[in-house]
C-alpha positions as CSV (number, residue, x, y, z in Angstrom):
1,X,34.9,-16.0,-23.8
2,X,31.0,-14.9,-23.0
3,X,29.6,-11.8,-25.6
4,X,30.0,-9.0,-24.4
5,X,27.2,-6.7,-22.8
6,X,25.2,-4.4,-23.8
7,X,26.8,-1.1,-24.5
8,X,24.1,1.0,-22.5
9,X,25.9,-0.6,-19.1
10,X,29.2,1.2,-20.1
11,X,29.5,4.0,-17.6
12,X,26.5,2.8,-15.3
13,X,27.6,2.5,-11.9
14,X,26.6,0.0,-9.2
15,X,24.6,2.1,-6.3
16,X,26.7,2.3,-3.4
17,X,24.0,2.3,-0.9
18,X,22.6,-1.2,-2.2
19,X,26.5,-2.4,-1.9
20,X,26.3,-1.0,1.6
21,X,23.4,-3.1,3.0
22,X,24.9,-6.5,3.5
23,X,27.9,-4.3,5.4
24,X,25.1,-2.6,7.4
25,X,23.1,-5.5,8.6
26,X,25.8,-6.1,10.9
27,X,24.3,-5.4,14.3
28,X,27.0,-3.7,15.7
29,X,27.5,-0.9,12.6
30,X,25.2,1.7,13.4
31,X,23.7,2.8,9.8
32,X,22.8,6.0,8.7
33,X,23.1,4.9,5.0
34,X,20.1,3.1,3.6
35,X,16.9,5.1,3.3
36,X,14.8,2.6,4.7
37,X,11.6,3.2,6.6
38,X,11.7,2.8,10.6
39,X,10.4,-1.0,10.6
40,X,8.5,-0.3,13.7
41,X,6.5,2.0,12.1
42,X,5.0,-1.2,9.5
43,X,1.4,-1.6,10.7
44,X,2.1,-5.3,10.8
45,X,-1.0,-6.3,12.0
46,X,-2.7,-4.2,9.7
47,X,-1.3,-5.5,6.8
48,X,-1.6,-8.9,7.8
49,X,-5.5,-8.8,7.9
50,X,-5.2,-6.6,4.7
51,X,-3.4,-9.4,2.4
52,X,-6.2,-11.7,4.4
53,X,-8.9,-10.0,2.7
54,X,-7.3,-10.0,-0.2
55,X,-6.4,-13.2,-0.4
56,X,-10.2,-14.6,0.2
57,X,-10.9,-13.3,-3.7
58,X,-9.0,-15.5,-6.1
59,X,-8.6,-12.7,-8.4
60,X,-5.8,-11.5,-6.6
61,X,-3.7,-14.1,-7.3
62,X,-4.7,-13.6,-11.0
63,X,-3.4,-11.7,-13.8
64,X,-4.4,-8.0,-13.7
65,X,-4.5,-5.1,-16.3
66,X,-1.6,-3.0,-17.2
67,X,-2.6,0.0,-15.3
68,X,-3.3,-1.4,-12.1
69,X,-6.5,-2.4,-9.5
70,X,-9.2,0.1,-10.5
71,X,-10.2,0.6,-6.9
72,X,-6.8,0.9,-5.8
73,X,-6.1,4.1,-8.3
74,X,-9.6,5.5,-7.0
75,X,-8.0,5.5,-3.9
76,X,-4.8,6.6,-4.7
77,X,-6.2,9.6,-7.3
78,X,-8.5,10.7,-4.4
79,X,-5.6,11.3,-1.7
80,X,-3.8,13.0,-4.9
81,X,-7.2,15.2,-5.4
82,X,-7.3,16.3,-1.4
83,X,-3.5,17.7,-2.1
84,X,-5.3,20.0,-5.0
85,X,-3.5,17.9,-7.5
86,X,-6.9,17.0,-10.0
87,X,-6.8,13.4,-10.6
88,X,-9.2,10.9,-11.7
89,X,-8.4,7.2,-11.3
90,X,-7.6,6.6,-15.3
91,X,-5.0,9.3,-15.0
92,X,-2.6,6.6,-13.2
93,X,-0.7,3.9,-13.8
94,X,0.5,1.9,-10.5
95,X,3.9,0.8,-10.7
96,X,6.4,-1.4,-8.9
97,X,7.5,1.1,-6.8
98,X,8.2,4.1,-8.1
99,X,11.8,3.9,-9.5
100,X,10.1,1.6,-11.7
101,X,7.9,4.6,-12.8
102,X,11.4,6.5,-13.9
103,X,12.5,3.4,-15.9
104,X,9.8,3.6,-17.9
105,X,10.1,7.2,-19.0
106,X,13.2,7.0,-19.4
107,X,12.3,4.4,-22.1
108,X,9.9,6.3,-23.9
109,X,10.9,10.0,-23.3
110,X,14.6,9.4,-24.1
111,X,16.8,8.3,-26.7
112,X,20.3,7.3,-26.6
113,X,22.6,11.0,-26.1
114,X,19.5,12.9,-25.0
115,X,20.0,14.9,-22.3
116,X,18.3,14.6,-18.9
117,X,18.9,18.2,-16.3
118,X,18.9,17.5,-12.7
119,X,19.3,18.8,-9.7
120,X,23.2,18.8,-8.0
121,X,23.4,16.7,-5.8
122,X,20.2,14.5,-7.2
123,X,18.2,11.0,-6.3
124,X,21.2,8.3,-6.9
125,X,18.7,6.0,-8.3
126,X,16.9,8.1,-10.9
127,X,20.9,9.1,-12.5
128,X,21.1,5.2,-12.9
129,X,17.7,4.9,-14.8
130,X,18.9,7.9,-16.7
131,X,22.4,6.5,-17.6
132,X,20.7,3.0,-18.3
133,X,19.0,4.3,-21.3
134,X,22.0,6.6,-23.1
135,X,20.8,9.8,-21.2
136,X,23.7,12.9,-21.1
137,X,22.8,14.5,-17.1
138,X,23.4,18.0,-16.7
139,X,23.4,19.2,-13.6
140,X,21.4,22.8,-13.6
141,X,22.8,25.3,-11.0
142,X,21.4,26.2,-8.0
143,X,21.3,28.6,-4.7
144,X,20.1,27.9,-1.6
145,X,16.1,27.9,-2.5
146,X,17.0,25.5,-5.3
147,X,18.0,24.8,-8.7
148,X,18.0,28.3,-10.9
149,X,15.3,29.0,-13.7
150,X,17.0,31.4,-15.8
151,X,20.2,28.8,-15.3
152,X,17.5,26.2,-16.2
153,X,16.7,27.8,-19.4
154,X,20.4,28.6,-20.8
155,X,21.1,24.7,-19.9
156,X,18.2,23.6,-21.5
157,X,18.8,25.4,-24.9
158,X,22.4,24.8,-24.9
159,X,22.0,20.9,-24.1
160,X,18.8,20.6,-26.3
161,X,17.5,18.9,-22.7
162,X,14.0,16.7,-23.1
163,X,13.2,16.5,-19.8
164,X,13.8,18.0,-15.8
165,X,14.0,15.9,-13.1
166,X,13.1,17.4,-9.3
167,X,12.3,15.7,-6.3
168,X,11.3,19.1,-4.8
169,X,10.0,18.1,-1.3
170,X,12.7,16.9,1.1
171,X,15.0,15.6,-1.8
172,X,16.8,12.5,-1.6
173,X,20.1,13.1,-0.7
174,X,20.3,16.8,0.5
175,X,16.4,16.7,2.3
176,X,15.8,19.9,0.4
177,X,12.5,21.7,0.3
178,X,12.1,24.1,-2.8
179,X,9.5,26.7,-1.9
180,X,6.4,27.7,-3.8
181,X,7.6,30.8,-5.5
182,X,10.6,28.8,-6.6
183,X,8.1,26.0,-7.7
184,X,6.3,28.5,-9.9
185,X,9.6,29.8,-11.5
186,X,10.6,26.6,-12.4
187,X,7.6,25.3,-13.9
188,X,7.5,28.5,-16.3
189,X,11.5,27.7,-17.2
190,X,10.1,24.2,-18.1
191,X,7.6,25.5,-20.4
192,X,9.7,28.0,-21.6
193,X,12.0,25.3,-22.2
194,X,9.7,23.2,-23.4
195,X,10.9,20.2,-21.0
196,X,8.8,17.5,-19.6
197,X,9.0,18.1,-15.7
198,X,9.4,15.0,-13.8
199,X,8.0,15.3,-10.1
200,X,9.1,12.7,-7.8
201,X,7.3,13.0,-4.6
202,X,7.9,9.8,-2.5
203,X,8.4,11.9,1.0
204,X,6.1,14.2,0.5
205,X,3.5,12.6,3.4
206,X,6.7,12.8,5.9
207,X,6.3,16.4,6.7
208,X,7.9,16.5,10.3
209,X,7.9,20.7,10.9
210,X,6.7,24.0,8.9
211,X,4.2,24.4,6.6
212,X,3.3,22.1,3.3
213,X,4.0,23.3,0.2
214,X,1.6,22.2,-2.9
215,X,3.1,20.2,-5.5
216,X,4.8,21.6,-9.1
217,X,1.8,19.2,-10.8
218,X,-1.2,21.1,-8.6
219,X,0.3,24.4,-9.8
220,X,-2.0,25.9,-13.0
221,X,-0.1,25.0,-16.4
222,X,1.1,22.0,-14.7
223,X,-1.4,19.6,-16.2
224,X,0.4,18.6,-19.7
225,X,4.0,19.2,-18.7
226,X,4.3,17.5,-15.4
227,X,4.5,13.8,-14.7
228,X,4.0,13.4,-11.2
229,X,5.6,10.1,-9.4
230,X,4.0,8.7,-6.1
231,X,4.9,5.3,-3.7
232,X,3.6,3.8,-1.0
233,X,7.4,2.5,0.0
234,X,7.6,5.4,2.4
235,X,4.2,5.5,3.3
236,X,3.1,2.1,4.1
237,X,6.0,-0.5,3.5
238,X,8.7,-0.5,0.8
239,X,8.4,-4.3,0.3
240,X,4.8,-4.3,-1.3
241,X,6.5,-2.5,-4.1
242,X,3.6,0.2,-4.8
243,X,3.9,3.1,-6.9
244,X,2.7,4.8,-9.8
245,X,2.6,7.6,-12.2
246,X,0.4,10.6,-12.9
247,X,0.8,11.8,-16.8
248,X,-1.4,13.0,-19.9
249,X,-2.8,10.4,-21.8
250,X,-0.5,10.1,-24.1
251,X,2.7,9.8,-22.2
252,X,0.9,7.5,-20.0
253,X,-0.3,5.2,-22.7
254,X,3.3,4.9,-23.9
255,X,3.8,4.3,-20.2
256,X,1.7,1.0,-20.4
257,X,2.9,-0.7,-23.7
258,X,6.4,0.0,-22.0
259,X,5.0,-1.6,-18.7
260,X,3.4,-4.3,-20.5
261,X,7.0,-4.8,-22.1
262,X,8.9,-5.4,-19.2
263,X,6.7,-7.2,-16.2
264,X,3.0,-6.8,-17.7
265,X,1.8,-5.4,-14.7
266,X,2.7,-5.2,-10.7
267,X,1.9,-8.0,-8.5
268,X,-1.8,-8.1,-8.7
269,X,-1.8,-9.4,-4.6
270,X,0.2,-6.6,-3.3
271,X,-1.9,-3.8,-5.2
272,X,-4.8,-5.9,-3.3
273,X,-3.6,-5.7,0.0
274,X,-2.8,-2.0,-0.6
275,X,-6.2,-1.4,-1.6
276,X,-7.9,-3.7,1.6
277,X,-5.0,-1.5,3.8
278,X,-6.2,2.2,2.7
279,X,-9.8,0.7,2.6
280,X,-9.6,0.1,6.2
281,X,-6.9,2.4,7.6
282,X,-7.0,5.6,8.7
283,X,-3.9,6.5,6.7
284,X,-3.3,10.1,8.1
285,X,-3.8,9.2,11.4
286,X,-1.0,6.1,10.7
287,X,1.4,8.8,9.0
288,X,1.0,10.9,11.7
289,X,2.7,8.1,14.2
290,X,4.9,8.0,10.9
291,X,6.1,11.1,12.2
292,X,6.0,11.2,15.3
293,X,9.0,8.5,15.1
294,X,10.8,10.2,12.6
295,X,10.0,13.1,14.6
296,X,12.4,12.0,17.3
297,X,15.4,10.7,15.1
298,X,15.8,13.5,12.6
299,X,16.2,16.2,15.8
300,X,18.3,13.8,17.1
301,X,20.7,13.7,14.5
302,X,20.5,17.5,14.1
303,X,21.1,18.1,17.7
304,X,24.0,15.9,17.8
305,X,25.7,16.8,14.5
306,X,27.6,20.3,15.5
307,X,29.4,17.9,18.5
308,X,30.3,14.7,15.9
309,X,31.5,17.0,12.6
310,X,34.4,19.1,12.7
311,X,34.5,23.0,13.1
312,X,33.7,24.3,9.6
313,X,31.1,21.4,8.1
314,X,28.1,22.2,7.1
315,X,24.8,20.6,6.8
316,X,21.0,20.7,5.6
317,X,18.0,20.9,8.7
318,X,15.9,19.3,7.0
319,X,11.6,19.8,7.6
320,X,10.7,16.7,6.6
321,X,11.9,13.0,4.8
322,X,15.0,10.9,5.8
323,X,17.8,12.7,5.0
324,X,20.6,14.9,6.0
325,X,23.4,16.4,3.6
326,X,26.5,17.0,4.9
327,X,29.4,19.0,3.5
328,X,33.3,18.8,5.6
329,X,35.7,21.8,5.7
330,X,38.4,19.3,4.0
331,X,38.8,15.9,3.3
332,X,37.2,12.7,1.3
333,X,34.0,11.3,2.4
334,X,34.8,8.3,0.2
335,X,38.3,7.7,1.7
336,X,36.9,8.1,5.3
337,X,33.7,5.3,4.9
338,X,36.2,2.8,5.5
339,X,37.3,3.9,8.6
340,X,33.7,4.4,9.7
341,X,33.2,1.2,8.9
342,X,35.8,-0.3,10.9
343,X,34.6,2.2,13.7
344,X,30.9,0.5,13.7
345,X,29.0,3.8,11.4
346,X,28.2,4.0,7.8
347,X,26.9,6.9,5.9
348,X,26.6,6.9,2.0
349,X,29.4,9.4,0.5
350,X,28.2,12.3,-1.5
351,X,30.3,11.5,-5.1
352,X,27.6,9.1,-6.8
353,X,24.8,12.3,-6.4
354,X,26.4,14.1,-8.6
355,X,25.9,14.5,-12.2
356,X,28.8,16.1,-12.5
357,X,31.6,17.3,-11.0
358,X,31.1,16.1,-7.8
359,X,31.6,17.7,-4.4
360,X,34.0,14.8,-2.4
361,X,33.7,16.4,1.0
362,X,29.9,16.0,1.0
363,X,28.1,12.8,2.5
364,X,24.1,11.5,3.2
365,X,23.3,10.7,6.7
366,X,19.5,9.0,6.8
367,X,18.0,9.5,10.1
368,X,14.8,7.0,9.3
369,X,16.2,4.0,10.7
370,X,18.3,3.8,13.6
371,X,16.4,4.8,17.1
372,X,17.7,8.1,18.9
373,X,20.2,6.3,21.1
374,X,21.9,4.5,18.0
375,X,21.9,7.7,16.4
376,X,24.0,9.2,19.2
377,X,26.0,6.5,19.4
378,X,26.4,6.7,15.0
379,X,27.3,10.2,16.0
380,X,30.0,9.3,18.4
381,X,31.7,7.1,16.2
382,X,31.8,9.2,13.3
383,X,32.8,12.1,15.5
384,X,35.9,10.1,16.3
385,X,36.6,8.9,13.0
386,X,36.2,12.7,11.9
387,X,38.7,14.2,14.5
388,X,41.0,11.1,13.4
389,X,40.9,9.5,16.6
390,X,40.6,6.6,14.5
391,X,43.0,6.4,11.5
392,X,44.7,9.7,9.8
393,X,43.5,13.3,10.5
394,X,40.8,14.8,8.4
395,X,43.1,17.1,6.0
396,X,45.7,14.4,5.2
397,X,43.3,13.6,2.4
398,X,42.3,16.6,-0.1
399,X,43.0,20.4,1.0
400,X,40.3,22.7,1.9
């Protein structure tokens, strides 16, 4: 017999849509699972000539600092300064992406039984980091504009909650928006609270239709409450592993002994060819070909859906980021991905975004990948699967 493991792992789920990508690299399953960027849209030859010129300085092949490539943060805190959120480069810490970022606060913000509120459904990733380190999740409630402050207060208070987690612009899974009055509301429950107010904002540059709304940390009172999280994954490539965090001194010197703790620093060459990209590039004028390809594929997933679900289902119309949330009239998204599978389609059931009692009809559709004709043809198959042309009619599984 081996020891045993650690205790924290007890109740720590793997994440379903890593699972799902060996399934979904099948070329004839058309994917609406994985949130990965559109690969077309990877300024290849950009990049190339950007790790080039980094790779003519030695020093990128070197042992960095904790907190990242100087010039690289400049850069960074400047495009962070033109959104009205004040930032100098010393305010960040660049990360390995940015789920790395939560990992770390969850290290130094939390300790084992603390609680953690988040939205319902929330960012599958972010509930692992949580779990990992001990963290209770509540689950705050919410309408339609998003999750509730006076709810957020009462769950605060009863829970004795340290922290709030949002991803308020085009959430990950439900490709929410949460307005600006709403924004404003629930950074006064957070004070009132007195809650850190984690703001992760990785789709924020994919803004596809209406009109931007300012992020919680630009908002006045937001400077010593909110830690704001950023990535280049969804900007530039998801493989350079970029990202970093925004937080007051303090927090963000914890921030770096816990860095320094677990890999020292991010690759010193990718933060390079990051920097050499942004130095050269145009950046907006590369997001807005971003979007003019995502452009394309999330209308045509919302034009197709009312044909592929059945009469009843609902689902988000998301302005912006990768994904659409989906909720059926009856029946068990978990119970039916197998049948999609066998039909060719995958899609990411809704259970493992809920903190708590989860919603079994729901499901994630990501639009980012697949070109418009696969999505139709996605649609297709999952409309048949759905109208049990494949297998067992919807409502055999759980009642409406």
């Amino acid at each position: 017999m081996t020891p045993p493991l650690a205790a924290r792992l007890a109740g720590v789920r793997s994440s379903p849509v890593r699972d799902l990508l060996e399934l979904t690299r099948r070329p004839e399953v058309v994917s609406f699972a994985g949130g990965l960027p559109a690969p077309e849209t990877f300024d290849m030859d950009g990049i190339r000539a950007a790790f080039e010129r980094a790779l003519a300085d030695r020093a990128a092949l070197q042992y960095g600092t904790t907190e990242g490539d100087p010039a690289l943060r400049a850069l960074l805190a400047g495009r962070l300064s033109d959104q009205s959120v004040a930032c100098e480069a010393d305010d960040l810490l660049v990360t390995s992406g940015s789920q790395q970022a939560l990992t770390l606060l969850s290290t130094v913000l939390l300790e084992h039984g603390d609680t953690v509120l988040v939205e319902d459904p929330a960012y599958l990733a972010a509930l692992q980091a949580f779990r990992l380190a001990g963290a209770r999740l509540v689950a705050v409630p919410a309408d339609d504009e998003g999750p509730d402050p006076d709810a957020l207060v009462a769950a605060a208070r009863r829970s004795r909650a340290k922290a709030l987690y949002l991803v308020p612009t085009f959430q990950n899974p439900s490709g929410r928006t949460i307005g600006a009055a709403r924004r404003q509301a629930l950074l006064a429950a957070a004070v009132e609270a007195d809650l850190w107010l984690i703001e992760d904002d990785p789709y924020g540059e994919l803004r596809l239709s209406g009109e931007r709304v300012a992020q919680i940390a630009s908002l006045p009172g937001a400077e010593e409450r909110v830690v704001l999280l950023g990535s280049l994954s969804k900007v530039l490539a998801p493989g350079l592993r970029v990202g970093f965090v925004r937080a007051p001194g303090e927090l963000r010197a914890a921030v770096a002994v816990a860095k320094q703790a677990s890999d020292l620093q991010t690759a010193t060459v990718t933060q390079a060819a990051a920097r050499c990209w942004l130095e050269a590039n145009d950046l907006d004028a590369h997001l807005e070909r971003v979007r003019v390809v995502y452009r394309a594929r999330r209308d045509a997933l919302l034009d197709g859906l009312e044909d592929a679900l059945p009469a009843g289902a609902t689902w988000t119309r998301p302005e912006g980021g990768m994904f659409c949330w989906v909720r059926l009239p009856a029946g068990d998204a978990e119970a039916l991905l197998a049948r999609a599978l066998a039909a060719g389609v995958a899609f990411v059931p809704g259970v493992p975004f809920h903190a708590g009692e989860p919603d079994r009809r729901t499901l994630r559709l990501s639009f980012s990948e697949p070109t418009p004709d696969r999505i139709a043809l996605g649609l297709e198959r999952l409309g048949s699967v759905l109208r049990g042309e494949l297998g067992e009619p919807l409502d055999a599984d759980v009642p409406a």
